[in-house]
C-alpha positions as CSV (number, residue, x, y, z in Angstrom):
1,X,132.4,-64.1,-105.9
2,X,130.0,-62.6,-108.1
3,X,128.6,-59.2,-108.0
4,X,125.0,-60.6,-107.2
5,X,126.9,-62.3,-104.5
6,X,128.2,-59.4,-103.0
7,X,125.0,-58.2,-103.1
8,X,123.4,-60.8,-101.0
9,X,125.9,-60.5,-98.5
10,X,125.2,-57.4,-97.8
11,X,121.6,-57.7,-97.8
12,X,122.3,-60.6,-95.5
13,X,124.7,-57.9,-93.3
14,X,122.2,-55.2,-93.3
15,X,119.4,-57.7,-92.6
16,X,121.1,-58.9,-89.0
17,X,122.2,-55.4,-88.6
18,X,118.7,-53.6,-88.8
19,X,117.5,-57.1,-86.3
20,X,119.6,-56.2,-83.9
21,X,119.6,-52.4,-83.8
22,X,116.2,-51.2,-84.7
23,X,114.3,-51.4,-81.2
24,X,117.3,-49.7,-79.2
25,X,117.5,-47.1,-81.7
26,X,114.0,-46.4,-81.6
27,X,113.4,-45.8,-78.2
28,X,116.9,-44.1,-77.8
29,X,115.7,-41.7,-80.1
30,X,112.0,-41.2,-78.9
31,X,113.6,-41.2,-75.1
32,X,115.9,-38.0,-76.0
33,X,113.2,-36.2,-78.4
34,X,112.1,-33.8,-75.7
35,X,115.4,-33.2,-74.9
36,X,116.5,-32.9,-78.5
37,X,113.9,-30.0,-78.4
38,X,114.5,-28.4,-75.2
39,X,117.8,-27.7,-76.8
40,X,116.7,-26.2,-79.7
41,X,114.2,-24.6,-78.4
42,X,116.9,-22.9,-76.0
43,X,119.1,-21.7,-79.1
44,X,116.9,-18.5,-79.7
45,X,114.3,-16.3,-77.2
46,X,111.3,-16.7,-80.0
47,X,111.5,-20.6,-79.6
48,X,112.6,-20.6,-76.2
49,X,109.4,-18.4,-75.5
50,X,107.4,-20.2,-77.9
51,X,108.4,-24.0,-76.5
52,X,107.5,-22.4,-72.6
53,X,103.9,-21.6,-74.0
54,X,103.2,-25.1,-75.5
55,X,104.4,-26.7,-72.3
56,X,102.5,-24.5,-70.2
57,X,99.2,-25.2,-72.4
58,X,99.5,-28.4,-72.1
59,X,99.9,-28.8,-68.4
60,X,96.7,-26.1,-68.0
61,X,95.0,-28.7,-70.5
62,X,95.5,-31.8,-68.8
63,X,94.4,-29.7,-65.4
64,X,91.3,-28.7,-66.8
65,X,90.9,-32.5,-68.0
66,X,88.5,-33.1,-65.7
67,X,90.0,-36.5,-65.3
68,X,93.4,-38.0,-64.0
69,X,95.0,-41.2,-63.8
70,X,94.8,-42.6,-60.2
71,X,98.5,-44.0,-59.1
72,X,97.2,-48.1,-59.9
73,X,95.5,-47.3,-63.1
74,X,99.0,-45.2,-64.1
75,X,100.8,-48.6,-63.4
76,X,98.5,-50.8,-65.0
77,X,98.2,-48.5,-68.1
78,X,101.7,-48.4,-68.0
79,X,102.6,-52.2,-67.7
80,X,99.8,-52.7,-70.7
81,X,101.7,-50.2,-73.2
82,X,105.0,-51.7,-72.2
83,X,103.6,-55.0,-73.1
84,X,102.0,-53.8,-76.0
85,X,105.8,-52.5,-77.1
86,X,107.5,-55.5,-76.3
87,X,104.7,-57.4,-78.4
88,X,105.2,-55.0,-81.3
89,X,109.0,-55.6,-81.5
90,X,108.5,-59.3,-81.2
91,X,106.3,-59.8,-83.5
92,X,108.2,-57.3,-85.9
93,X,111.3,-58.9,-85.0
94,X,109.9,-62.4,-85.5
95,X,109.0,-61.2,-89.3
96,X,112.3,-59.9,-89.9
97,X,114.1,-63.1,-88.6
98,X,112.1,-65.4,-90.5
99,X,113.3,-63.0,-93.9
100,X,117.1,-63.5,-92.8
101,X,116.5,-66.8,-92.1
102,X,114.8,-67.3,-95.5
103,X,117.1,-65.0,-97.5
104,X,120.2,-67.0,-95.9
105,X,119.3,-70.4,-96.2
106,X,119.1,-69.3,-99.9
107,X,122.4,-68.0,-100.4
108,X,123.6,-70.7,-98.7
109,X,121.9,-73.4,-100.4
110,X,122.8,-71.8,-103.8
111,X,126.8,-71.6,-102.8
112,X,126.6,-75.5,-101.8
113,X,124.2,-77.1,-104.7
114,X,124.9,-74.6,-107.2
115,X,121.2,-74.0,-107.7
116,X,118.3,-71.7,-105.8
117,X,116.1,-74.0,-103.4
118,X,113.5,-72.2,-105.5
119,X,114.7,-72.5,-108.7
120,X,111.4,-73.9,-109.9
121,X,109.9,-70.2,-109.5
122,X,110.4,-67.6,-112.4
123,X,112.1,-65.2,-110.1
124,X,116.2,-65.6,-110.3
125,X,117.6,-66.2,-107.0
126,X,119.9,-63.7,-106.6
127,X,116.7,-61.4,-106.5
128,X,115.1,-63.2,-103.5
129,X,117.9,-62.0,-100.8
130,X,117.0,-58.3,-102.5
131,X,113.6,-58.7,-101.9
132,X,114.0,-60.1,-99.1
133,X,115.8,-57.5,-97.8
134,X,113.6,-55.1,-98.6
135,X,110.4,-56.8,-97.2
136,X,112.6,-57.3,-93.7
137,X,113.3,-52.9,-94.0
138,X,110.0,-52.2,-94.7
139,X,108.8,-54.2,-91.6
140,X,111.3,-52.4,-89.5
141,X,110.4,-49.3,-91.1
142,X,106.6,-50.4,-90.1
143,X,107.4,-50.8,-86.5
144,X,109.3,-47.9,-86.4
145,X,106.3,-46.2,-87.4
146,X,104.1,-47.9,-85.2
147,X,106.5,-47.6,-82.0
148,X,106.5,-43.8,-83.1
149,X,102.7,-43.4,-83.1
150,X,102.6,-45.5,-79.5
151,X,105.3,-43.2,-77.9
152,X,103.1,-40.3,-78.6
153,X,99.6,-41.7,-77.5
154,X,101.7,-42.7,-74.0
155,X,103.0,-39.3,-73.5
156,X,99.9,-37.8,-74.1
157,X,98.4,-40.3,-71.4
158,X,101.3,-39.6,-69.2
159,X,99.9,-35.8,-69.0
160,X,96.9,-37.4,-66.7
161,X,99.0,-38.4,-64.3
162,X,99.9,-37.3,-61.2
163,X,104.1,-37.9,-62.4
164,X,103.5,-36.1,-65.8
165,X,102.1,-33.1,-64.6
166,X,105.2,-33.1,-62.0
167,X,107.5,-34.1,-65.2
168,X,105.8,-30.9,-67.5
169,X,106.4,-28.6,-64.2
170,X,110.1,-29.7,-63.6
171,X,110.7,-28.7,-67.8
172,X,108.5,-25.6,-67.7
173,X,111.1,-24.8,-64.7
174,X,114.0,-25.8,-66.2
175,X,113.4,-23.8,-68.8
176,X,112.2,-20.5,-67.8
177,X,115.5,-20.7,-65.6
178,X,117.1,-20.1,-69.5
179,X,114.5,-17.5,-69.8
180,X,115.3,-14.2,-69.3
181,X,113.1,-11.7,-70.6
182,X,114.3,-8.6,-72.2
């Protein structure tokens, strides 16, 4: 095996790997980022202090809104950004399949005919799994982003309901229990 070989396995490895991981991951992490700053926040009085404030502004700006989300339009914005979010990672997830699919069909055909299935094409085809892979990371790198951005527009929404307001109460609580002033 080749060192260009190696190579494509990998690529091939990492490929499946990011596939299967990326959309856990993502909302694993965006699921425990307030929590993740709760914490640090509760390290040290200034941040403690300072991450009460922001909570508390934002709970007196969704008041002063002058709007809310009534319960049924909470659930149907809420079923429409969880479809949006399961349409994201499919089609994200469809992109990067096709690109293993594509990049192993090539390794494989090389390894049994000795040639690339594209060896008509000035490109060598040990570079197509390496550019393969990095089309297939830059796509989950894309929906990364883009589940990111989506997190953030739904908890800002959230604020207008009836349940975030409850949910920014129960943390501005929560931590002004750690609070002790001097």
């Amino acid at each position: 095996m080749t060192h260009a070989d190696v190579i494509a396995w990998w690529a091939l490895v990492l490929a499946v790997a990011a596939l299967v991981l990326h959309v856990p991951l993502s909302m694993i992490a965006h699921h425990y980022l307030p929590r993740i700053e709760d914490y640090l926040a509760s390290r040290s009085k200034a941040k403690l202090t300072a991450r009460i404030c922001k909570l508390e502004a934002q709970l007196r700006e969704s008041e002063e809104a002058g709007w809310s989300f009534s319960r049924s339009e909470w659930q149907l914005y809420d079923f429409c950004f969880g479809l949006g979010l399961l349409l994201t990672a499919l089609a994200n997830t469809l992109i990067a399949l096709a690109m293993t699919v594509t990049i192993f069909s090539e390794i494989l055909f090389d390894a049994v005919h000795g040639h690339s299935i594209i060896h008509n094409l000035p490109l060598k085809s040990k570079l197509v799994p390496v550019i393969g892979m990095t089309f297939v990371l830059l796509c989950e790198l894309l929906g990364g982003a883009i589940y990111w951005r989506l997190s953030r527009m739904y908890r800002a929404a959230r604020r207008h309901s009836d349940q975030g307001r409850e949910s920014l109460r129960r943390e501005i609580a929560y931590l002004s229990a750690q609070h002790t002033p001097d």
